[in-house]
N, C-alpha and C positions, 0 to 999 in steps of 0.2 A: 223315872217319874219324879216329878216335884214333892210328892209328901209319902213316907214314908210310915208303912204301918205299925212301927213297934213290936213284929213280933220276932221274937229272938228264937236260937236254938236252947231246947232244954240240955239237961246233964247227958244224958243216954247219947246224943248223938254229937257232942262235944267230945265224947270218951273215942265214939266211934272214926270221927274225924282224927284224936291223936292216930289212933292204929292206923289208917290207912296209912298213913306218912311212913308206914313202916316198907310200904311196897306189896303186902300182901293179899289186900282187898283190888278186886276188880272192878268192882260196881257198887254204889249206895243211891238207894232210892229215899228220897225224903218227901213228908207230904207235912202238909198245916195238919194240923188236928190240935182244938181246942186253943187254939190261938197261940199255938208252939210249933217251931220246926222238931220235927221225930222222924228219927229214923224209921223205914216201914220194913225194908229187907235189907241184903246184904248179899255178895257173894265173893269170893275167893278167883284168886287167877287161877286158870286152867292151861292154858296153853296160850299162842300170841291172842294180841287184841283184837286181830282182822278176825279170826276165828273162834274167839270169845262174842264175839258184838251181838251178833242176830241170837246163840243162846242163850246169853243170858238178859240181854235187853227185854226181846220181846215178851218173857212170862209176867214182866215185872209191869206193863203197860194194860191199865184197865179202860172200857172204852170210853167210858162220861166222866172219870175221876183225874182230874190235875193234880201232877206232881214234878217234882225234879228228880234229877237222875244224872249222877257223878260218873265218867267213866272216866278208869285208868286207862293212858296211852302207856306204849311202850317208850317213848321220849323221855330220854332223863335230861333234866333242869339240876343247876348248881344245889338247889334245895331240895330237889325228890322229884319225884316223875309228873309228867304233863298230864292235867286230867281235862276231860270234856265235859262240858256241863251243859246239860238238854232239860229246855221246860217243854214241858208236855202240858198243855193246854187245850182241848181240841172244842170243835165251833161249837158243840153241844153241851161247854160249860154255861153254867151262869153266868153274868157280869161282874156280879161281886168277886166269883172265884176268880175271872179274869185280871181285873182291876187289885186284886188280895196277892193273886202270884206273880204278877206283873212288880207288885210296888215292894216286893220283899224280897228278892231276885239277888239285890243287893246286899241285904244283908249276908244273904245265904253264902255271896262271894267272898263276904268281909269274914262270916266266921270260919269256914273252908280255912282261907286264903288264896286272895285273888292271885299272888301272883304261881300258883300252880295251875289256876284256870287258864288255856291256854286257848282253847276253842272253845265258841258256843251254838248252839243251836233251838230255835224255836220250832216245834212243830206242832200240827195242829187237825193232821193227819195221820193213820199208821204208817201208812208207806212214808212218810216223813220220819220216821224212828227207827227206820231200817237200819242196815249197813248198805245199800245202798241208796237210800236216801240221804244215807252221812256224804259219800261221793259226790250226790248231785249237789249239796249244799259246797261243798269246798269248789265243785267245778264253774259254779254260778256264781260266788265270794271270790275267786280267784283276782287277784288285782295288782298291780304295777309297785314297785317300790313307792312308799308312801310318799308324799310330797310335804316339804315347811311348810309351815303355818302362811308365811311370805308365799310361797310358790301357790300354797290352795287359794287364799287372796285375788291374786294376779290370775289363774286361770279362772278363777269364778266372772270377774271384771272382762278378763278377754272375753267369755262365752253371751255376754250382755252388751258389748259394744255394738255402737249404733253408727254407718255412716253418715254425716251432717253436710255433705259436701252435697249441696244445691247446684240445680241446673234445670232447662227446660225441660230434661228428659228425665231428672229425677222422677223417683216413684217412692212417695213417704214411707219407713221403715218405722214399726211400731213392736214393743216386745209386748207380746200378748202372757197371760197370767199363765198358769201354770195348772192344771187339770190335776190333783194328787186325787187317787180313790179314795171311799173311806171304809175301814174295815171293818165286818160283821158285826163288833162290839160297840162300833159308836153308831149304827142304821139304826140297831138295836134300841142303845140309851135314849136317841131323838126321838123314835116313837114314845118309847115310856116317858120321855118331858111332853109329850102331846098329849099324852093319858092323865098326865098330871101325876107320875110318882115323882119326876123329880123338880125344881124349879131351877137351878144350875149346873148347867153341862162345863167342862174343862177339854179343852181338845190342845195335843202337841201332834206335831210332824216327824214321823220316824226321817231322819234325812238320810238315810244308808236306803231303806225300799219305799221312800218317796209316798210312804201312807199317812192316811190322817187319823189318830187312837185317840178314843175317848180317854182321857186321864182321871179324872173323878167328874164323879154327880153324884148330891145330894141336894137336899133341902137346907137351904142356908139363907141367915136371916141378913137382912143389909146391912147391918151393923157388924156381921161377920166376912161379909166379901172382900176387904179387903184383903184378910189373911189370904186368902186364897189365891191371889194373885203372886208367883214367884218374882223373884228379884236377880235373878241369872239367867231364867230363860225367857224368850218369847210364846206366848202363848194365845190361843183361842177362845172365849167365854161367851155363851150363851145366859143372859140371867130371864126369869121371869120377875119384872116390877111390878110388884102390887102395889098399887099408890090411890089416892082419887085426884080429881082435878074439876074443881068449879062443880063441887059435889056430886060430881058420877066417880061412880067404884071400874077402876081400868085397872085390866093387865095387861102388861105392852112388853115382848121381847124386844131384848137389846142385846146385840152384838159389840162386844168388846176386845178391841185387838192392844193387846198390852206387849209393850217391846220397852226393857227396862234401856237399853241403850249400846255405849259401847264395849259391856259384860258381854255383847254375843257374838259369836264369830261370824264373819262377812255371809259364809254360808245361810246364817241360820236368820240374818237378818233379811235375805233377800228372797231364800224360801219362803219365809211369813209373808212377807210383803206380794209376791208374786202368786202365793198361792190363796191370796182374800176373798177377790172378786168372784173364781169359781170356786169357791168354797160356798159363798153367801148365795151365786146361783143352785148350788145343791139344795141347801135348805131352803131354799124357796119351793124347789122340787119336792124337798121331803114335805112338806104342811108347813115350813115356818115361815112367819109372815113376820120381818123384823123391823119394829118400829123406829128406831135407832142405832145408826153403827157409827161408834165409839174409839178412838185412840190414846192410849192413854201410856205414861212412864212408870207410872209405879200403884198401887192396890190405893193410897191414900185420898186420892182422887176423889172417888166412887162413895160419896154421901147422899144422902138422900137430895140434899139440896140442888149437888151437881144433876143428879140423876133429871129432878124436876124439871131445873131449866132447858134443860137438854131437850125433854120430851115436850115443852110447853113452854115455849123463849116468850119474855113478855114484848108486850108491843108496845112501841111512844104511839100513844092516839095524837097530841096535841105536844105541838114542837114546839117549844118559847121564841117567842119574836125578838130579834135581834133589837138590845136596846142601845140606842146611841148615846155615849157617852156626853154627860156636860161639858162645855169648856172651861177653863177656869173664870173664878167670879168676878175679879177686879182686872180685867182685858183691855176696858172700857169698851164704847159704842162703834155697833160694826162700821164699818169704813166701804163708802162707797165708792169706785174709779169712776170716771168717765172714758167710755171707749175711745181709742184714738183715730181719726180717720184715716 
């Protein structure tokens, strides 16, 4: 995600992170509480990891409570062994918890240490936090030696090529938009902007499962949107304007697609791009009726004054009549020909 919650690990599970590097913890489960990462349990290897997983995973998973959950593989790395790292999220959280363990994920990597993180997993299900749900996730992720940066470029560009080669028998080729779902969390937040908890929705594009996530909502004044807008990624915005206009009091959604430029890679600019139009058809489906949709470079933009004119461009009633210039004053008196016959 673009903004990050601030919530760090306390001492307890900073200690606990040294030990495991020792190789002798099997599993740490960690949960927010009071706006800290804490350690919740713990447990010790027993015998291999295949046969560790289902007992000591599953006591550790409660049904409506998010958490994360460190396991040790048995793979060793030049610095210690390869851990798995599972959020445990399931649909019967709240948003907040969602959108709270969603944006701290990161940190949790950075104080671990990402690079013993070697796998990850999101589930949202129990059968998803099995041992074999670990399978199905590596058999479904399963994928080709990674390609350069160059090579993903070039196969994105093949996959969108269009033939131009006209003839009587051509038949016009059109690249239609791109249908991404959107996931429980953000069906979710659009109703509650219809209820009126929030007046600014944030939507990004997972581009690995091709979903569309609510990233934040809140109530945010217009003098604060522009923070809101990132400057490395492409992003989604729904705002609610409250403004008047020729003294009626209106609120008028606006749909804003911000794409800072060439900070994003070909991928991510052509996902945004491709997946707009059925994006804006969804919400139309969900109840949103959008008064303006908006493209923009960067958060700066978005003043009230831009916002105005946008939603109420003014109009020339009366165009100035084109004045014809004087000649100059000392020319002396026009001059008459006679036609020649």
């Amino acid at each position: 995600m673009s903004h990050q919650t601030g919530i760090k690990a306390n001492e307890k599970l900073l200690k606990v992170f040294g030990k495991a590097k020792n190789g002798k913890l099997r599993v740490i489960k960690v949960s927010i509480e009071n706006e800290e990462l804490s350690v919740s349990d713990t447990a010790e290897v027993k015998k291999d990891w295949e046969k560790d997983y289902d007992k000591l995973v599953a006591p550790l998973i409660e049904e409506n409570v998010p958490c994360y959950i460190l396991y040790r593989l048995d793979t060793k790395l030049q610095t210690g062994y390869a851990w798995l790292l599972m959020s445990w999220v399931p649909d019967s959280a709240t948003i907040r918890q969602k959108m709270v363990y969603a944006s701290t994920k990161a940190t949790l990597k950075q104080e671990f240490g990402s690079a013993h993180i070697t796998e990850e997993i999101h589930a949202t299900s129990r059968d998803e936090t099995s041992f074999e749900g670990y399978q199905r996730h590596k058999r479904a992720f399963a994928a080709p030696a990674p390609l350069t940066t160059r090579e993903e470029e070039l196969a994105e560009l093949r996959k969108t090529e269009v033939n131009t080669e006209i003839n009587t028998d051509t038949r016009h080729q059109t690249l239609g938009g791109i249908a991404c779902p959107l996931s429980e969390a953000t069906k979710q937040a659009i109703n509650d902007m219809l209820r009126g908890s929030y007046d600014y929705l944030q939507f990004r594009i997972d581009l690995e499962g091709e979903l569309i996530h609510v990233s934040h909502a809140a109530v945010v004044a217009l003098s604060d949107l522009p923070k809101h807008v990132p400057d490395d990624h492409a992003r989604y915005h729904l705002y609610m304007f409250k403004h008047s206009h020729e003294g009626d009091y209106l609120e008028s959604y606006v749909f804003i697609y911000s794409m800072p430029g060439y900070s994003c890679s070909v991928r991510e600019r052509m996902m945004y791009s491709s997946c707009k139009a059925p994006f804006l058809d969804t919400l139309q489906t969900l109840g949103i009726s959008v008064a303006k949709k908006l493209e923009i470079d960067s958060g700066s933009e978005l003043t009230e004054e831009f916002l105005q004119e946008e939603l109420h461009p003014k109009k020339m009633l009366h165009r100035p009549a084109f004045a014809k210039p004087k000649g100059p004053p000392n020319r002396g008196a026009r001059r008459l020909t006679k036609p020649q016959e």
